[in-house]
N, C-alpha and C positions, 0 to 999 in steps of 0.2 A: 554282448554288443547290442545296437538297434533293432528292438521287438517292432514286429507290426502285428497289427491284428490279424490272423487269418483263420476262415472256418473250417471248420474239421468235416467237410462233407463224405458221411456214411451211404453206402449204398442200400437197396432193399432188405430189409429182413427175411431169406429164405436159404435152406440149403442150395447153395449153387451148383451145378454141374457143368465145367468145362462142355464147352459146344453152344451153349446156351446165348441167345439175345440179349443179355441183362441189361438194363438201360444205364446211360453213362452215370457216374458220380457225379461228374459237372456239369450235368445236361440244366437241374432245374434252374442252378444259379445263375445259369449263362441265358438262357430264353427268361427270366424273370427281371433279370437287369442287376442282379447283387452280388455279380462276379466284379472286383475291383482288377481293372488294368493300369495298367501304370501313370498313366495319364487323369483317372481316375483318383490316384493315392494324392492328398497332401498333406505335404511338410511343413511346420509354422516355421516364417521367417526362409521360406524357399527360393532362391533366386531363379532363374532364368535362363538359359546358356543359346548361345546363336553360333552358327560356325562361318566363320570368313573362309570363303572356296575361290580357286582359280580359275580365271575363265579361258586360259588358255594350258594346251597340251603338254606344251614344255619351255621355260624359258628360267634365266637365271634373277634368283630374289634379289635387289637392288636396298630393296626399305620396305617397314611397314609402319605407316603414319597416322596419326590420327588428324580427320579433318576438324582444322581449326577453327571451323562456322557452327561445328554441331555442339552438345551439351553435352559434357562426357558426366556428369555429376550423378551418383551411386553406380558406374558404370567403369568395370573390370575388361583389361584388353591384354592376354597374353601369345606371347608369340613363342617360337623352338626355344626363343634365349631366356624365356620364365622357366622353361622344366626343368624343373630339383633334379631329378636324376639324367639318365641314361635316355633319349629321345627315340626309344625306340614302343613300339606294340607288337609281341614276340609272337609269332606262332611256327611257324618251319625252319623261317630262317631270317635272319638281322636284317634285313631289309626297306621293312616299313616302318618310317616317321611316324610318330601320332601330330606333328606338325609339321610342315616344307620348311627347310632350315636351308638355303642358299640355292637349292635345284627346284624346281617345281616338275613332276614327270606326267601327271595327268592333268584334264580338266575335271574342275570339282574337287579337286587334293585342296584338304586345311590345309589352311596358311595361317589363320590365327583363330583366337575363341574371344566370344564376348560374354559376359555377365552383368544380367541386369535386374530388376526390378520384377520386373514382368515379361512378358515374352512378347510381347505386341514393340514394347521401350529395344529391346535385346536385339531382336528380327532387325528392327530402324535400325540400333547401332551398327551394327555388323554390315549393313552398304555405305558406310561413313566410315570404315577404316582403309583406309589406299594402300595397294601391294605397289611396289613400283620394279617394275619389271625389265627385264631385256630376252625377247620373244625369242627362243631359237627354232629351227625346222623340226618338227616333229615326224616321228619315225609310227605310223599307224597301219601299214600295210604286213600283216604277218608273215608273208609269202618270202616278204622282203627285209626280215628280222632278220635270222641268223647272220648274213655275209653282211649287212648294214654295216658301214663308216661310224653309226651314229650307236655310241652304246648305253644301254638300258642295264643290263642285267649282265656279270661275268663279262667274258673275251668274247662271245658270241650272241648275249640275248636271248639264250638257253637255259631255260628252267629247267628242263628236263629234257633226257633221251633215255628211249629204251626201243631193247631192241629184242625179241622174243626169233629162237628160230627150232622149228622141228621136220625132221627129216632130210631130203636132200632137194627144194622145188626149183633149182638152177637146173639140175641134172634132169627134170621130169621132160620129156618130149612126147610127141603125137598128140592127138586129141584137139581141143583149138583155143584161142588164146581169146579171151573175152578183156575188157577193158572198160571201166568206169570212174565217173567221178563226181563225189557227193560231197554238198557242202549244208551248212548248218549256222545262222547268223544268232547274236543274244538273246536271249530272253531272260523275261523277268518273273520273279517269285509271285508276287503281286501277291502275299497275306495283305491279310484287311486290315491289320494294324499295325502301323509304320511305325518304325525303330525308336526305341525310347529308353532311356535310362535317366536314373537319379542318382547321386552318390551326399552321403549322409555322415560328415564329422561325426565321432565319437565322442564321449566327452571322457573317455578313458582310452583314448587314441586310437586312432586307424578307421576305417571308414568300412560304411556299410552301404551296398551298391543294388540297388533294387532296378530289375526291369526285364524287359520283354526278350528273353533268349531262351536259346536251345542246349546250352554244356555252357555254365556256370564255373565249373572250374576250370574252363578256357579262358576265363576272363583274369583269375589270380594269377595264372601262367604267363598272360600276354601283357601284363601291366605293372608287375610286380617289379621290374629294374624302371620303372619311368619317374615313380614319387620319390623317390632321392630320403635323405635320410627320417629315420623312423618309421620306414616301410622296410625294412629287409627282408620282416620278419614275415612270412604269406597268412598267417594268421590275422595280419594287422586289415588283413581284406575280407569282407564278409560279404559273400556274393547271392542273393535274397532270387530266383524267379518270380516275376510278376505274372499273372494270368497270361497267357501269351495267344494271341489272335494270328495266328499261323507259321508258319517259318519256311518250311520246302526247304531248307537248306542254307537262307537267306537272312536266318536269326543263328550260324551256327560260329561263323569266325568276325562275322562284319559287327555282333557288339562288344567285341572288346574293343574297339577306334572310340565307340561311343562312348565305354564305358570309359576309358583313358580320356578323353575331356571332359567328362566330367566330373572325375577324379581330378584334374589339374584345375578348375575352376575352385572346387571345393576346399582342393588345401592350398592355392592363394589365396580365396577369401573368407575360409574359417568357415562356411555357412552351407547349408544342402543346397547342390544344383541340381532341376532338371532338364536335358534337354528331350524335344518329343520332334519330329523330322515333319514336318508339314510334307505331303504326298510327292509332291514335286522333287523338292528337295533328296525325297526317299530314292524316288526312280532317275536321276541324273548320279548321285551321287553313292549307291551302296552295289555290292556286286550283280554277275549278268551270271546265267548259262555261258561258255565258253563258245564263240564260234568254232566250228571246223571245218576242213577241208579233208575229206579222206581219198584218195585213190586206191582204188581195186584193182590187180590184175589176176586174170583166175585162169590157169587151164583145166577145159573138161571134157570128157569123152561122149560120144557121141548122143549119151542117155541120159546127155545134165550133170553126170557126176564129177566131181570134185578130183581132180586130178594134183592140184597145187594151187596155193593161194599166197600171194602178195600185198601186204597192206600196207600202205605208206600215211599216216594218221597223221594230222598237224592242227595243233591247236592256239588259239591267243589268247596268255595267258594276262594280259596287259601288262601296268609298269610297275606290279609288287607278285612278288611270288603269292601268296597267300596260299591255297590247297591247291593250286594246279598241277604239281607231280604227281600227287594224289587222285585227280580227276584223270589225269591223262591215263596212269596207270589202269583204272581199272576200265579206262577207254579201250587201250590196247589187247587186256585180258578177255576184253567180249567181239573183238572184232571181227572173227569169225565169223558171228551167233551159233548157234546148235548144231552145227553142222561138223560130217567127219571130214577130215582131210589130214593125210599122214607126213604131205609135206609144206610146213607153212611157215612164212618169213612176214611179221611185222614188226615194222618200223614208224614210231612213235616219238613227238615235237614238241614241246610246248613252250613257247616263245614268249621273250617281252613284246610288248609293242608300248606308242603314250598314250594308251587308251588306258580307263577306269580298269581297276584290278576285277577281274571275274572272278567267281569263286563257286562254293557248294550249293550247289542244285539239283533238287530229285534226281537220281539218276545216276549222277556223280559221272559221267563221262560215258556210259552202256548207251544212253539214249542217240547220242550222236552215233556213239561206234555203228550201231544195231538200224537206226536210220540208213545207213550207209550197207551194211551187210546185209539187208533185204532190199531193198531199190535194188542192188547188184546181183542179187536172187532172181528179183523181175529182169534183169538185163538179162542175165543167163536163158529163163524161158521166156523171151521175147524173142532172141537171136536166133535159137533152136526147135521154135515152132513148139514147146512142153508147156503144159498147163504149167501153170507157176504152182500149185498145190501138189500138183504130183512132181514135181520138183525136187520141191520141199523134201515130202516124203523120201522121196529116193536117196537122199541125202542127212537127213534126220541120223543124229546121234542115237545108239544104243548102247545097253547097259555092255558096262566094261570097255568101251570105248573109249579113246583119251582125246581130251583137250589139246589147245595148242601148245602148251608149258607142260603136258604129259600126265596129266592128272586124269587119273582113270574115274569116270564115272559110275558113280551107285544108284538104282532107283531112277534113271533120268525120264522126268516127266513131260517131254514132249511130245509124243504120241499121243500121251492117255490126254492130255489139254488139248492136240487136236483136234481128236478124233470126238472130242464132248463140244467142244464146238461146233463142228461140224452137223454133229446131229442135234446141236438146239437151233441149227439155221433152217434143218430138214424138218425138224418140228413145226417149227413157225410157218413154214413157206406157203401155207393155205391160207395164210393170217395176211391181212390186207398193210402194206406198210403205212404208217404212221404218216401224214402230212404235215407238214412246217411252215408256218409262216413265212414269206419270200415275197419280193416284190414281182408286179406286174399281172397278178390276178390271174385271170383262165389264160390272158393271153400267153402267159409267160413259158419259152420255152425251157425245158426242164430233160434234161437226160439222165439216166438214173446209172448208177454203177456197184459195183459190190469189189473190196478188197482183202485179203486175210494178209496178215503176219507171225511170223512166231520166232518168241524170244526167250531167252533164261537171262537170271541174274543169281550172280556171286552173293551169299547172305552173307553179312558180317564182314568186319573187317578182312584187308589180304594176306595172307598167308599166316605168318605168325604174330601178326597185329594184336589178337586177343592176348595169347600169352606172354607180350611184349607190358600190355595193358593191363591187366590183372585187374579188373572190372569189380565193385565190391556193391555187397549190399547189407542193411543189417536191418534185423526184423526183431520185435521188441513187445512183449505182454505187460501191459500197461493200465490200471483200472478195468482191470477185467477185461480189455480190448487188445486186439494185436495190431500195432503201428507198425506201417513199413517206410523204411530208412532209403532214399536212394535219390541219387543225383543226377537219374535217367528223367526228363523231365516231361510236361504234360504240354503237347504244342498241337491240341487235337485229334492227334490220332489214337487215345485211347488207354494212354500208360498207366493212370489215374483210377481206372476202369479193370484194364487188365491183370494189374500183377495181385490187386486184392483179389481177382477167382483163382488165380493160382494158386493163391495162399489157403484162402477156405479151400479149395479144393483139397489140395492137399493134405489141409489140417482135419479134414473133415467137417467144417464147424459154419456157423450161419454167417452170410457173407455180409452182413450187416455187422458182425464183429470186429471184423476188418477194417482198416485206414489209412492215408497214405498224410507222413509227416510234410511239411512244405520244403521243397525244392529249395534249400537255404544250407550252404555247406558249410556253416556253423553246427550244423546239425545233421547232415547226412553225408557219407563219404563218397568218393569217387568211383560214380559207377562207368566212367568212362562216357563219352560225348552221345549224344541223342540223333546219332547217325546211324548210314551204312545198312538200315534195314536189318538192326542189330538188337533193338531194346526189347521187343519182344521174345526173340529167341537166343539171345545168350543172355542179354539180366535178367530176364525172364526165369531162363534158367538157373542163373544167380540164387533168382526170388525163390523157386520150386526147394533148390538146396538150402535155403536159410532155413524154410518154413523143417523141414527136415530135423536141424538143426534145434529147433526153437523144440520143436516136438522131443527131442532128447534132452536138452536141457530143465522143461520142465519135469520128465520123466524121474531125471537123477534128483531133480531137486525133491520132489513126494516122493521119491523111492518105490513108486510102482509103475508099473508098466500096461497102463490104460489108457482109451481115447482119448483126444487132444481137448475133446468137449469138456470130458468127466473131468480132466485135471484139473483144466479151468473151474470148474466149480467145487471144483475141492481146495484152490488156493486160497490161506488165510492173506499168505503177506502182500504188503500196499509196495514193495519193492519193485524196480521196473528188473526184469530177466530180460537181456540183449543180448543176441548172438549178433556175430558178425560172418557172413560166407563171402567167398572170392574163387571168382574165375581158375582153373585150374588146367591148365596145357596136357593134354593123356598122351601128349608125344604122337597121334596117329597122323598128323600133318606133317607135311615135310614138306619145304619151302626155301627156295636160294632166292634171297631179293637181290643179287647180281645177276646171277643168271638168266632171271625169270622161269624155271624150270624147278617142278614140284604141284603142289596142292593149293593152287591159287585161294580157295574156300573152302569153306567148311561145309557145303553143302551150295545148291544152287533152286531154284524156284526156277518155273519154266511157264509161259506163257502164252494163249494165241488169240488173237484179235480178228474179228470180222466187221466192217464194218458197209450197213447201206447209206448212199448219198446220195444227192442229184445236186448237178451241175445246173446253173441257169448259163444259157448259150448267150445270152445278149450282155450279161453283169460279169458272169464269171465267179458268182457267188455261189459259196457250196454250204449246201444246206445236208443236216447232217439228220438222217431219219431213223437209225437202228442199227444199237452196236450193240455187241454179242464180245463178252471174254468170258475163258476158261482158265485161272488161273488154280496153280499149284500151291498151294499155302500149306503143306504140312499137316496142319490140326487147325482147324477156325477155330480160336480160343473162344471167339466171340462173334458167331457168324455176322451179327448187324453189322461190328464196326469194322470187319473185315469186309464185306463187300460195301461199306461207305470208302473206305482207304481205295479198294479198285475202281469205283465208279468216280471217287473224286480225282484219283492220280489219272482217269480216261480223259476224264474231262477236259483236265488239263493238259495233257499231251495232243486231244484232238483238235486246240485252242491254238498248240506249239504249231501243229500240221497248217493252219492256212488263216489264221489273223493275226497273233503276236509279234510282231515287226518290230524292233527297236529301230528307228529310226534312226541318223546319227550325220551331226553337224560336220564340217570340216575341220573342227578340233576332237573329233571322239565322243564328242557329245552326242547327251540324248533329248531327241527336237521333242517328240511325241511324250512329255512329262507330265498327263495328265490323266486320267483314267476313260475322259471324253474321247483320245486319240492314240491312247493305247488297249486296245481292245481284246478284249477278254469274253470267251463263251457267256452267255446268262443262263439261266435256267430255260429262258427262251429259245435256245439255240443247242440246250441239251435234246440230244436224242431217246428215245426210250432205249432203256440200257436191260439187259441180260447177263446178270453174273453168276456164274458157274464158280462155285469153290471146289478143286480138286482137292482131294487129300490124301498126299502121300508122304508122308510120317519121316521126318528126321529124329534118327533114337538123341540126337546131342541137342533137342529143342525142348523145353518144357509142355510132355504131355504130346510132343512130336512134330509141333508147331516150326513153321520157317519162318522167317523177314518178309513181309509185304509191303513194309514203306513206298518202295522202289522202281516195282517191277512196270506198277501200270503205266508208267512215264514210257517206257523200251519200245512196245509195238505200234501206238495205235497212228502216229504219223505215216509211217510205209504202209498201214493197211489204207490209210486215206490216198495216199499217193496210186496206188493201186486203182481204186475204186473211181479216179478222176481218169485216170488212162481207160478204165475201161468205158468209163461213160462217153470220152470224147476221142480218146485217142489221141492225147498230149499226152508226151513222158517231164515227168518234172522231178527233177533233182537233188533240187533247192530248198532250205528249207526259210520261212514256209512261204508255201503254195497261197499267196495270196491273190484275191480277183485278178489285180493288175497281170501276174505272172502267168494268171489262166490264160486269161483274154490274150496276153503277149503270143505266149504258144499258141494256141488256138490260130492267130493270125497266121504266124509263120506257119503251120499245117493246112492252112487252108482250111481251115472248119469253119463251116457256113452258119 
């Protein structure tokens, strides 16, 4: 099918040793400008694609017209009634239209596609096509989904319920009954390069679909019944990754929509489409963070401890399923956080509403839950007069201890994370903190506070998800070099980088030998989606066993039994040797996904945040001066890009704590659609950071390594929340903590 050009970037020529800083593979292409993004690539004879969006929440499709003033000439307009096949874009479940075919359920939902010339011609068409409508009441209030009149989703509006229960905590009495409630509004991914695909006729059928995603062969799944006949076949789809300028989650199910328009452009007009999301467009219309609302009820005994716990977790999932059983799930599984308790009951929601569908975001659902189960940590030592550290502590999981679904812990790293934090804060504390730029000069008053948190997260998929998955990778000696085969793809955190030191590592050989083929499943098999804080240590792992593999194959092929180097230079033939390795279930998990009872992970990563700030008393501006984590990662394959992964995922969570606000219209819309007024940390507003790699060794990770993707997203909000209570002595709940919300509290307290 359709070749593109793509370069084969080698990394340095030296033996590598796992642990090592090695500089990215993609670093120089990307700082030199000769990395192509999607946007970047062109197609000769490439059209244009615009998407006609609703501007209301929900209302019944009447027509969709073309205005008879404008020029429609080289200009394509398809609506539901042009799709060749099945009008669906699949992923969990039949739900999502790739166009509104009679109902419209959110604002921003396609309604129709244009194809034009150019994208400037395309953009114009597309506000010159009329939906005609008949508006009906839209149902946006999550609280008020389930028993709603008005239905979205099933008999109820219910994407999802689970319900986890252990021990007996109806029956638990004495002690005293604590009570909270914590909520969590959208936010957004905000990668620097908005959503983009091309799809590209064959001229031997079937199409080739290039652009900016996360799991590639989410996208043959999710589109494969939409082209109607002479697509049956999933071969007939050749799904290409383009360089891709970040994801968090937000490039993992939202481009198959894209790539299903422009697949339906392409085979009405024979010709490659691409469409590229101008900014605005991006942040009104592709998924959020899921809001929540969780309530805590907790009994404990006189010493803080944990006598019983009640969680009632509610999430809005908006008006398409997309991953929010998924989210909610492993919402539920952390809601807890680290903490023992032998009797515990939660109960978890995830609702339609006609708001924009939310979907995968760093985190996947822990950051809300874990927001919520440290604020209610602080309620507990607020109430009971106990340091909130020694709290913690007294309450802090240890080994062999079981979770809420009864999963006995191995190795749990929360002590040893925060007992290293702890001591880089006692380290520092002669060191003068850091000042930050903040309005109002000497006069400005400024209150300083310090907050900790401490979190774990589930690595890898839940329960039996890997071996449901069967995750593949294939590794290949190739002109003397070793190519690795895999469909885990490169969205900056390092995959590109990584799985070649595992490979020399393990092969023993110079890591310049090594190369990763392009993220094109024409050519690489399914290593399962670029989620879940998964690629590192189970394809990874994957990757460790090919090379294995690869190592015995050429073995048997020379018929001796020498290092992987010598072989290589003893091979005459110009033949490629390809092994293929797969994920493989050792049966040690046990996991009832009815029950919720069993081995939720395969391991878990454990994390603690401190962080220093000051509050300005007259803005309510918090300015962030010194954050300190200790996180668990197993083995730092790579210590640079492991501690770029936790300072960037800090970053971003400290960003979630008290300035990213989606704003939102009276349709579910979002007002703030511009990077001017949705505001995001800079480098200016970064604090000096302190990361601490712990490492305590999973034997089922390559070389002992765990998942980091994830984790820095889980604490560093509730350590912020903290750190403002103690500066002022407002408790805030909400997330986030913006000026307004300071200043608000603050009033009501009477802070002067």
């Amino acid at each position: 099918m359709h070749a593109l050009c793509w370069e084969r970037p080698l990394l340095d020529f030296h033996i590598m040793t796992i642990g090592q800083g090695i500089r990215r593979a993609d670093g120089h292409s990307k700082v030199t400008g000769a990395t192509l993004y999607l946007d970047d690539i062109q197609q000769e004879n490439c059209l244009h694609g615009a998407t006609v969006r609703s501007k209301v929440a929900h209302a019944r499709i009447l027509g969709v017209e073309k205005d008879p003033d404008f020029d429609w000439t080289d200009i394509t307009v398809l609506t539901a009634k042009d799709i060749p096949g099945e009008n669906l874009v699949y992923l969990m479940t039949r739900d999502q239209p790739a166009l509104a075919d009679e109902w419209i359920r959110h604002v921003e939902e396609p309604v129709a596609l244009v194809a034009a010339p150019t994208r400037e011609r395309a953009l114009e068409a597309a506000k010159h096509v009329i939906v005609k409508i008949e508006e009906k009441d839209a149902l946006l209030d999550m609280e008020c989904a389930e028993h709603s009149d008005i239905r979205i989703f099933g008999e109820d509006n219910l994407f999802k319920k689970i319900e986890i229960s252990r021990g007996e905590p109806e029956l638990v009495v004495g002690g005293r009954m604590i009570e909270g409630t914590y909520t969590t509004g959208h936010h957004e991914q905000l990668y620097i390069e908005p959503q983009g695909m091309m799809s590209i006729p064959q001229k031997e059928g079937g199409l080739c679909i290039v652009g900016s995603m996360q799991c590639p062969y989410y996208i043959i799944k999710g589109i494969s019944e939409l082209l109607g006949p002479g697509f049956e076949d999933p071969d007939q789809l050749q799904i290409v990754q383009a360089a891709t300028g970040g994801g968090f989650g937000g490039k993992e199910e939202y481009p198959s929509m894209l790539a299903a328009h422009c697949a339906l452009l392409s085979v009405a007009t024979g010709a490659p489409v691409k469409i590229v999301y101008r900014r605005d467009e991006d942040l009104r219309a592709t998924t959020k963070r899921h809001p929540s609302r969780t309530r805590i009820r907790t009994r404990v005994d006189d010493d803080g401890r944990l006598l019983s716990v009640d969680v009632d977790m509610l999430v809005d999932g908006g008006a398409y399923n997309t991953l929010t059983p998924v989210v909610l799930s492993r919402g539920v599984l952390h809601a807890t956080g680290p903490y023992r308790c032998d009797h515990v009951r939660i109960l978890g929601k995830a609702v339609a509403t006609h708001s924009p569908p939310n979907g995968a975001f760093r985190g996947f659902g822990a950051p809300q839950a874990q927001w919520a189960s440290e604020r209610h940590m602080d309620r507990i030592a607020r109430e009971l007069g106990i340091d909130p550290v020694e709290l913690r502590i007294r309450n802090l999981v240890e080994e062999g201890d079981r979770t809420a679904t009864g999963q006995r812990l191995v190795s749990p790293g929360g002590k040893t994370v925060l007992q290293a934090a702890l001591q880089a804060v006692s380290d520092l504390e002669d060191e003068v903190r850091p000042e930050h730029p903040g309005g109002g000069g000497v006069v400005a008053r400024r209150a300083k506070g310090r907050g900790l948190s401490l979190v774990f997260h589930g690595c890898g998929f839940t329960g039996n998800g890997e071996a449901r998955l069967k995750g593949k990778l294939a590794m290949a000696l190739e002109d003397g070099k070793v190519c690795i085969y895999t469909g885990s793809t490169e969205i900056g955190q390092g995959t590109d980088t990584i799985f070649p030191q595992i490979a020399a590592e393990e092969l023993g050989i110079d890591l310049g030998l090594v190369y990763m083929a392009p993220h094109d499943t024409e050519l690489v098999p399914d290593s399962g989606p670029t989620v879940a804080s998964r690629t590192a240590m189970v394809v990874g792992g994957v990757c460790q066993k090919a090379a294995k593999a690869l190592r015995s194959a050429l073995q048997e092929e020379l018929g001796l039994d020498a290092p992987f180097a010598s072989l290589m230079a003893m091979r005459e033939s110009t033949e490629s040797l390809r092994v293929e390795a797969q994920y493989v279930d050792d049966g040690s998990l046990q996991w009832d996904d009815q029950t919720y009872q069993g081995d939720a992970y395969p391991t878990y990563g454990w994390s603690c945040s401190i962080v220093d700030l000051s509050v300005d008393l007259d803005t309510g501006e918090v300015i962030y001066e010194r954050f300190i984590s200790a996180t668990d990662v197993g083995k730092a394959l790579n210590p640079v890009l492991a501690s770029g992964q936790i300072e960037g995922g800090s970053l971003q969570a400290l960003g979630w704590a008290t300035s990213e606000e989606v704003v939102l219209n009276d349709q579910g819309g979002m007002e703030n659609d511009r990077l001017t007024n949705y505001i995001i940390p800079t480098s200016l507003d970064a604090p000096e950071m302190h990361t601490i790699l712990v490492e305590i060794p999973y034997e089922g990770g390559p070389f002992g390594a765990k998942g980091i993707g994830e984790i820095p997203m889980d604490g560093p909000a509730a350590a912020v929340a903290q750190a403002i209570e103690q500066a002022t002595g407002v408790v805030l709940d909400e997330l986030p903590m913006t000026p307004e919300r300071i200043l608000g509290a603050m009033d009501e307290r009477g802070v002067p």
